[in-house]
C-alpha positions in Angstrom: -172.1 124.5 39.6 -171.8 123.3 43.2 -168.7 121.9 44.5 -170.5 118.1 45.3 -171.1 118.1 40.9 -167.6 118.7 40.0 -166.7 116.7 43.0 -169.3 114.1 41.7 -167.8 114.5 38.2 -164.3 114.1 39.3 -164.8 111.0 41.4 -167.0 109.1 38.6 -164.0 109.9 36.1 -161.5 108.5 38.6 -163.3 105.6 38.6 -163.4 105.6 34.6 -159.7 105.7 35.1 -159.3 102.7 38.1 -161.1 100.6 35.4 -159.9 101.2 32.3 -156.5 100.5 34.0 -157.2 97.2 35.4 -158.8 95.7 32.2 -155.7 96.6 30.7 -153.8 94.5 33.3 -150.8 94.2 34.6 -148.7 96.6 32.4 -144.5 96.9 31.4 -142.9 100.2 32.4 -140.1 99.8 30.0 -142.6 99.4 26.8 -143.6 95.8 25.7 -143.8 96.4 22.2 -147.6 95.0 21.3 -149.8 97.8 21.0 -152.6 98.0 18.3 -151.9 101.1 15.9 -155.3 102.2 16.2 -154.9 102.3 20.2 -151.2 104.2 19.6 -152.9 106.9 17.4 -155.8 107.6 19.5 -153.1 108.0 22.5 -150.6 110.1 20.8 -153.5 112.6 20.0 -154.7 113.1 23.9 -151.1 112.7 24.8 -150.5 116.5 23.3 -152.9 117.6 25.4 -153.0 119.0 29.1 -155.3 120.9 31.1 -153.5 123.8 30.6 -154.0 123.3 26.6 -157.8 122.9 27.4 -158.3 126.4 29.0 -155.8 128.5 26.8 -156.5 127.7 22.9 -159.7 128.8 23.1 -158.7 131.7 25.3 -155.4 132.7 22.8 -158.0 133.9 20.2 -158.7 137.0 21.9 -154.9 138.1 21.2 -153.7 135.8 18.0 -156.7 134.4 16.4 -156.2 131.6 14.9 -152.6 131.9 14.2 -151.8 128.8 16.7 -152.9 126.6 13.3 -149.5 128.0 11.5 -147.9 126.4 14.9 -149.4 123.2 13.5 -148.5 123.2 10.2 -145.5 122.9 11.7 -146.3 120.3 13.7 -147.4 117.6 10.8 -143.8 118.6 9.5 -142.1 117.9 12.4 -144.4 114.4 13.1 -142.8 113.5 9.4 -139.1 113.9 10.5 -139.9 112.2 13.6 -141.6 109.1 11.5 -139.3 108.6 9.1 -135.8 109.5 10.6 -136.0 109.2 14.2 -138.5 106.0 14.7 -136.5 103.5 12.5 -133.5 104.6 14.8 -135.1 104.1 17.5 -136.6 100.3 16.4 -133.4 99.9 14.8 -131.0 100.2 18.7 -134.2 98.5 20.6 -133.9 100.8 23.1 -136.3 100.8 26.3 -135.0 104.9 27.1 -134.8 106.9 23.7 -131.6 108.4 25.7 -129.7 105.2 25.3 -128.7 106.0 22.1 -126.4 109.0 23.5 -124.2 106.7 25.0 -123.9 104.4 22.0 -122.9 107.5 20.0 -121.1 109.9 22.4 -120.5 107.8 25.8 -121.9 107.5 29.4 -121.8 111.8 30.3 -123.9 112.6 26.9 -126.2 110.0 28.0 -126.7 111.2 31.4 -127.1 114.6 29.9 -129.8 114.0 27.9 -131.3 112.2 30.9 -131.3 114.7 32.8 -131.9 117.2 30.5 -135.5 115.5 30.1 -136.2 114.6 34.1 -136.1 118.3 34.8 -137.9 119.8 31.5 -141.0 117.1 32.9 -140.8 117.2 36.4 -141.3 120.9 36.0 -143.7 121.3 33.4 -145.9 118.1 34.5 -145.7 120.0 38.0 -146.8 123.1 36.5 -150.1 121.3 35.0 -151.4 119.8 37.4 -150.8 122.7 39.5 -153.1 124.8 37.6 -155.5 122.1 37.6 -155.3 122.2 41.7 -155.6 126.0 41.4 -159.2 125.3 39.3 -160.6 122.8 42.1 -159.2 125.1 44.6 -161.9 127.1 43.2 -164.7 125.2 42.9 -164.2 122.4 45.3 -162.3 122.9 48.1 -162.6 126.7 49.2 -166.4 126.2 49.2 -165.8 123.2 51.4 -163.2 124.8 53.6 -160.6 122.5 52.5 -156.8 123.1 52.4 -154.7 123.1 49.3 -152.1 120.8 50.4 -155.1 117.9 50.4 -156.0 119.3 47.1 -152.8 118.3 46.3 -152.3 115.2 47.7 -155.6 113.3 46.7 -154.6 114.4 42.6 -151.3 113.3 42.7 -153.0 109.7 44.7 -155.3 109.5 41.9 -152.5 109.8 39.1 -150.5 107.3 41.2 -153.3 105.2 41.3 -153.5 104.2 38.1 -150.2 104.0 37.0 -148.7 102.3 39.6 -150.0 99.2 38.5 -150.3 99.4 34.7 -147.6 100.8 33.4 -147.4 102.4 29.5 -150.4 99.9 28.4 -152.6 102.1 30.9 -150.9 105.3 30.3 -152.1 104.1 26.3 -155.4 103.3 27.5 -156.0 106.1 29.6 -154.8 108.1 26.8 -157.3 107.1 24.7 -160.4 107.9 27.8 -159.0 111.1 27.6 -159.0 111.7 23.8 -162.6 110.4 23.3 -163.6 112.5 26.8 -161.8 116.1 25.5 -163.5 115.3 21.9 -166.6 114.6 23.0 -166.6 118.4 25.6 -165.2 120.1 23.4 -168.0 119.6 20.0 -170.5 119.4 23.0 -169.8 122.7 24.2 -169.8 124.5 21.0 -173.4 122.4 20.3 -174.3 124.0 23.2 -173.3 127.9 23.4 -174.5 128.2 19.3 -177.5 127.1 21.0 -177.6 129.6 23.3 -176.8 131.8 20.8 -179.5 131.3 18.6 -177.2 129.6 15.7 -178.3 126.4 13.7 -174.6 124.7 12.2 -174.5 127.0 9.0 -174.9 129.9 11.4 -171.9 128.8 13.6 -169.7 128.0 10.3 -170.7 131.6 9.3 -170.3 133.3 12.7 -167.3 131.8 13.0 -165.8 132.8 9.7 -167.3 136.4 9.7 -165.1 136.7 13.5 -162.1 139.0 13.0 -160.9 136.3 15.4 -160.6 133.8 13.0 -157.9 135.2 10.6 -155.0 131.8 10.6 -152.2 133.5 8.9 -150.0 136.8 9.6 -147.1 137.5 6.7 -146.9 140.8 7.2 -144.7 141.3 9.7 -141.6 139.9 9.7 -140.5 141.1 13.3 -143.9 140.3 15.0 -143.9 137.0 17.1 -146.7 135.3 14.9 -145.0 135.6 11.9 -146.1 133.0 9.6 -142.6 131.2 9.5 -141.2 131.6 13.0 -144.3 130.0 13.7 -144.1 127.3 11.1 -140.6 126.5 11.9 -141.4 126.9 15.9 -144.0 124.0 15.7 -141.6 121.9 13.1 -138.6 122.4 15.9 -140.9 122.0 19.1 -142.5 118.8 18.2 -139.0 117.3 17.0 -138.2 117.9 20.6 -140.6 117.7 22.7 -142.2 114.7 20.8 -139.5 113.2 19.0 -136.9 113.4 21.9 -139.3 113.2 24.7 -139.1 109.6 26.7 -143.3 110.5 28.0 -144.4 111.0 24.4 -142.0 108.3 22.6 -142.9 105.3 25.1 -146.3 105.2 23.5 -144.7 104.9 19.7 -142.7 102.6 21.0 -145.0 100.2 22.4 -146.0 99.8 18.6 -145.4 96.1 17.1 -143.0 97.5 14.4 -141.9 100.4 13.3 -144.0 100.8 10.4 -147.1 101.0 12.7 -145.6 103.5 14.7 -145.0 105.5 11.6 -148.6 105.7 10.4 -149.8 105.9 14.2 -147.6 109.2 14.4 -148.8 110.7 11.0 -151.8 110.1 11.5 -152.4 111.1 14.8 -150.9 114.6 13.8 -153.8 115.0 11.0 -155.8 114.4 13.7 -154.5 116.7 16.5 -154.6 119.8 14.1 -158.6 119.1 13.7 -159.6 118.9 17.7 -157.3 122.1 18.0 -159.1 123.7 15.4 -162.3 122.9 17.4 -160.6 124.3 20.4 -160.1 127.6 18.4 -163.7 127.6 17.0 -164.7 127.2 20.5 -162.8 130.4 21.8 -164.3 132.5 18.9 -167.5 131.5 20.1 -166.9 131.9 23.6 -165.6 135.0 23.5 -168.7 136.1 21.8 -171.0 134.5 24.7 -169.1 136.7 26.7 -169.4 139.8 25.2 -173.1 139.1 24.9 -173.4 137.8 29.0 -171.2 140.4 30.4 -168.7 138.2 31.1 -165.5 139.8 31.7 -163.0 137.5 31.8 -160.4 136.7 29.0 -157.7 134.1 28.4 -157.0 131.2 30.4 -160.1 132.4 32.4 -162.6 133.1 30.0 -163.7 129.0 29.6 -164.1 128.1 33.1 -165.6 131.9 33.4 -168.7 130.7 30.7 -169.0 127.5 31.7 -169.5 127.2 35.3 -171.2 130.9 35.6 -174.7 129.3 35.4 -176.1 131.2 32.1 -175.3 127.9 30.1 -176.9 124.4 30.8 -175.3 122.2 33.6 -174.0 120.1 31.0 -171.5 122.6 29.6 -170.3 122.6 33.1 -169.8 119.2 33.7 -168.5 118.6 30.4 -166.0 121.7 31.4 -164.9 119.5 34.1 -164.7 116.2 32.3 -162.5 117.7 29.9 -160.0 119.3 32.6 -159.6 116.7 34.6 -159.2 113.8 31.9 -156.6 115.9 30.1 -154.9 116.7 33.4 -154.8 113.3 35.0 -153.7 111.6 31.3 -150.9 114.2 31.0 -149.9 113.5 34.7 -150.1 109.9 34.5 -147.8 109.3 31.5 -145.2 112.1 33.0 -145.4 110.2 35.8 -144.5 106.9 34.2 -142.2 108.2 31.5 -140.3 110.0 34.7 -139.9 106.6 36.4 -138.9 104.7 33.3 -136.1 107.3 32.8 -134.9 108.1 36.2 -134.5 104.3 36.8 -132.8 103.0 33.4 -131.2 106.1 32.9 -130.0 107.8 36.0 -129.7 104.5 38.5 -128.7 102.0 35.5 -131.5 99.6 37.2 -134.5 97.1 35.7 -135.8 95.7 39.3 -139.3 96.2 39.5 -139.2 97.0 43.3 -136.7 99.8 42.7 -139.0 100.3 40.0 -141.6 100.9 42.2 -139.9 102.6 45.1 -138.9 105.3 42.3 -142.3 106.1 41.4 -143.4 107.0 44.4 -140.7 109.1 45.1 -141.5 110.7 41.5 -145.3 111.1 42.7 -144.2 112.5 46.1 -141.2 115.0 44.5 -144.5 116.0 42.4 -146.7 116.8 45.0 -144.0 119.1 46.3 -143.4 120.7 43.6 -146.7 121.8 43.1 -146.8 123.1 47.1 -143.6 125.2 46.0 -145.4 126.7 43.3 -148.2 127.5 45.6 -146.3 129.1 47.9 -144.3 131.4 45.4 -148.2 132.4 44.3 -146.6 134.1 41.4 -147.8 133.3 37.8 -144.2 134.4 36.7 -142.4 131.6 38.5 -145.0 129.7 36.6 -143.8 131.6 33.0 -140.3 131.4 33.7 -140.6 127.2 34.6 -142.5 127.3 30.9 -139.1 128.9 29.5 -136.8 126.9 31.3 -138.6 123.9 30.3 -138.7 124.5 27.0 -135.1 125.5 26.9 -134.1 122.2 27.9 -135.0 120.4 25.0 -132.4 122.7 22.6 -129.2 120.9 23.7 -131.4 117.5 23.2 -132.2 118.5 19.6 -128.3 119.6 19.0 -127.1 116.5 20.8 -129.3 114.4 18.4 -128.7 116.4 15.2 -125.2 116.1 15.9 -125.5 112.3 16.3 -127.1 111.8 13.4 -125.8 113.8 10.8 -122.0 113.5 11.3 -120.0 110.8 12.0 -117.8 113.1 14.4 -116.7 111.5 17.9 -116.8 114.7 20.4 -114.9 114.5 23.6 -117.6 113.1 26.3 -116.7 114.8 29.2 -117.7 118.5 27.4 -121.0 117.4 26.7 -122.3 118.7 29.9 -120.7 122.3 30.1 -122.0 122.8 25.8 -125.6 121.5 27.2 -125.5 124.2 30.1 -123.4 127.0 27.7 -126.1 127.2 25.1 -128.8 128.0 26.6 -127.3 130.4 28.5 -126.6 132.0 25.3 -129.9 132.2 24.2 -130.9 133.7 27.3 -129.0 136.7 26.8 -129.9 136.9 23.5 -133.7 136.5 23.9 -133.6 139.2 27.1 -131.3 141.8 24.7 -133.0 141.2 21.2 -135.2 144.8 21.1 -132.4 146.5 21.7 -129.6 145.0 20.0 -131.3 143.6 17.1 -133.9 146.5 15.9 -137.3 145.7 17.9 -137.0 141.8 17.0 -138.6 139.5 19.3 -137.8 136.0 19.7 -140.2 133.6 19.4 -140.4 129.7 19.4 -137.2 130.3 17.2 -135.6 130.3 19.9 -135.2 126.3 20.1 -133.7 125.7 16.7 -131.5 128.3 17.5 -130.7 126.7 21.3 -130.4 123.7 19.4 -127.6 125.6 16.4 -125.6 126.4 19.1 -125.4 123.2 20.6 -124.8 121.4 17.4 -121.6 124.3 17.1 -120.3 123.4 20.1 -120.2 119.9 19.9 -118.5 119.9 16.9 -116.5 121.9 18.1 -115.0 119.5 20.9 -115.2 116.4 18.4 -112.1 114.7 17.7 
């Protein structure tokens, strides 16, 4: 592909985008609740995922198969819990920020907290996104035209600004759903296309894809391994409780719902749904991996898609449709970080409503992004990029034990010790998670690690309770 087609790609999405925003009009950044069900459930399902979920599922079944789909068993269990505990408690408070209901049960320092807690889990990991995004059109765009990366950066965070600025959470829902239909569509396309070029009708992709040693979904038989079928399970039941459930970006599109009960079947559904486009995603990595093999193609993991298809043995459309899918997932997942970042740090963190501090604090949002992103590019080390990932995902913990705790006691804990218990656990888990191997007999931790992050925040907080 030449650098003026992806360019040509990019810029006819954006425009996609500009439109779809303004025929959603003028949009609520605190969530107006009067979104159709079938709107919220199309949404939710993009709103998973990002760019960097379009390049590695298919390239994670090199190492782990199909095991990702005991992750989203877990998931559907987790989207259940959300549903029917956390939703109605949710409608139930009215709340515009999901983190108001830490100072109705614990006081104004739990409520910060959480805040917090949640600004710098998705500052970092929306950051880290559409970082690797920039790093892709680095690539193909901008190197070839002798073009920095600091205006790499600055046009894709203008273009996630763009369309938020205006809109609010209805375009964030609308946008969602351009991305959904856009990632669907590439994604079935693209396996269309590579069975094509590898001489396979749709029985012969079922069966090639079924005969792959790469297809195997479940692992019991090792307890210690990190894809054991239950620390998976219970990773995906505990990571979407937290990362959906208690996450302000993905709960302001349930909550534009008209009632709780349509958020309920939005969310259920929607998870049914997810767990079938990232079971394309895996069937697309079996087959890719087997283009490669066949092409010469060296490349594996997070490189092996963008590898096959923008090398030129596959139609141009596999390219473009490479493209589409990258940059609708990674402007979607930007754009409602972005919104859900100034929803929280206004309501939350300045205790404000005015829509011009409203709008002053998303642009300082959009610019604090844009340097984030030239940080990471300076470090140009893909373990400061890991360790964000961890650090990120250790944040939610003390948000699941903060919630847990407020919801199934009636305990008072002392306020001011919220803080220091949100910091201590983590902390602990660190430790743990660094020493395991040696202290525990070759165990590795896993995405176990949250519950247990969580445990030890729900301990400590009942700890301090009155």
């Amino acid at each position: 592909m030449t650098p003026w087609t992806v360019l040509l790609t990019i810029a006819l999405y954006f425009a996609a985008m500009l439109l779809v925003s303004r025929l959603s009009g003028k949009g609520d950044f605190y969530g107006t609740r009067k979104s159709h069900p079938l709107l919220v459930t199309i949404a939710m399902i993009g709103a998973c995922m990002s760019g960097v979920t379009f390049v590695s599922v298919p390239g994670m079944v090199g190492v782990s198969g199909m095991g990702y789909l005991q992750m989203c068993l877990g998931f559907m269990a987790g989207y259940v819990v959300i549903a029917f505990v956390l939703m109605p408690l949710y409608y139930r408070l009215q709340v515009v920020s999901i983190y108001q209901y830490l100072e109705e049960r614990f006081g104004l320092g739990s409520y910060r907290t959480g805040a917090w807690l949640f600004f710098i889990s998705k500052m970092l990991g929306a950051s880290v996104r559409l970082f690797l995004v920039c790093l892709t059109e680095q690539l193909l765009i901008f190197d070839p035209l002798g073009l920095p990366f600091a205006l790499n950066v600055v046009l894709n965070v203008a273009i996630v600004l763009a369309y938020t600025f205006r809109g609010g959470v209805h375009a964030v829902i609308w946008t969602d759903v351009l991305k959904t239909l856009c990632m669907v569509v590439a994604v079935a396309l693209s396996i269309v296309f590579i069975g094509k070029n590898l001489g396979l009708d749709g029985k012969g992709l079922v069966g090639s894809i079924h005969a792959s040693e790469m297809s195997r979904i479940f692992f019991f038989d090792d307890v210690l391994h990190p894809q054991y079928f239950w620390k998976q399970f219970l990773g995906g039941l505990f990571t979407v409780l937290a990362m959906t459930g208690l996450d302000q970006d993905m709960m302001q599109r349930a909550l534009s719902s008209r009632n709780s009960g349509e958020a309920k079947r939005s969310l259920l559904l929607s998870s049914l749904l997810q767990t079938v486009v990232i079971f394309l995603f895996l069937c697309l990595g079996v087959l890719l991996y087997r283009y490669a093999a066949a092409s010469g193609i060296a490349e594996t993991g997070d490189k092996l898609f963008p590898a096959v298809a923008t090398g030129g043995g596959l139609p141009l459309v596999v390219g473009i449709l490479f493209v589409l899918g990258l940059v609708s997932t990674a402007y979607g997942a930007g754009g409602s970080a972005l919104t859900s970042l100034t929803t929280s740090f206004t309501v939350d963190i300045l205790g404000k409503r005015e829509e011009k501090t409203r709008r002053r604090v998303h642009l300082g949002m959009a610019a604090l992004m844009a340097l984030v992103i030239l940080v990471f590019n300076a470090l140009n080390s893909t373990s400061a990029i890991d360790a964000v990932y961890k650090i990120a995902s250790y944040t939610y913990g003390p948000l699941l034990g903060m919630f847990a705790f407020g919801i199934l006691t009636k305990k008072q804990v002392r306020d001011r010790w919220v803080p220091l218990i949100a910091v201590a656990a983590p902390l602990v888990c660190l430790v743990l998670q660094l020493n395991s191997v040696r202290w525990m007999g070759g165990y590795q931790f896993s995405y176990e690690i949250l519950p247990l992050n969580a445990g030890l925040t729900f301990l400590g907080l009942y700890l301090s309770s009155k």
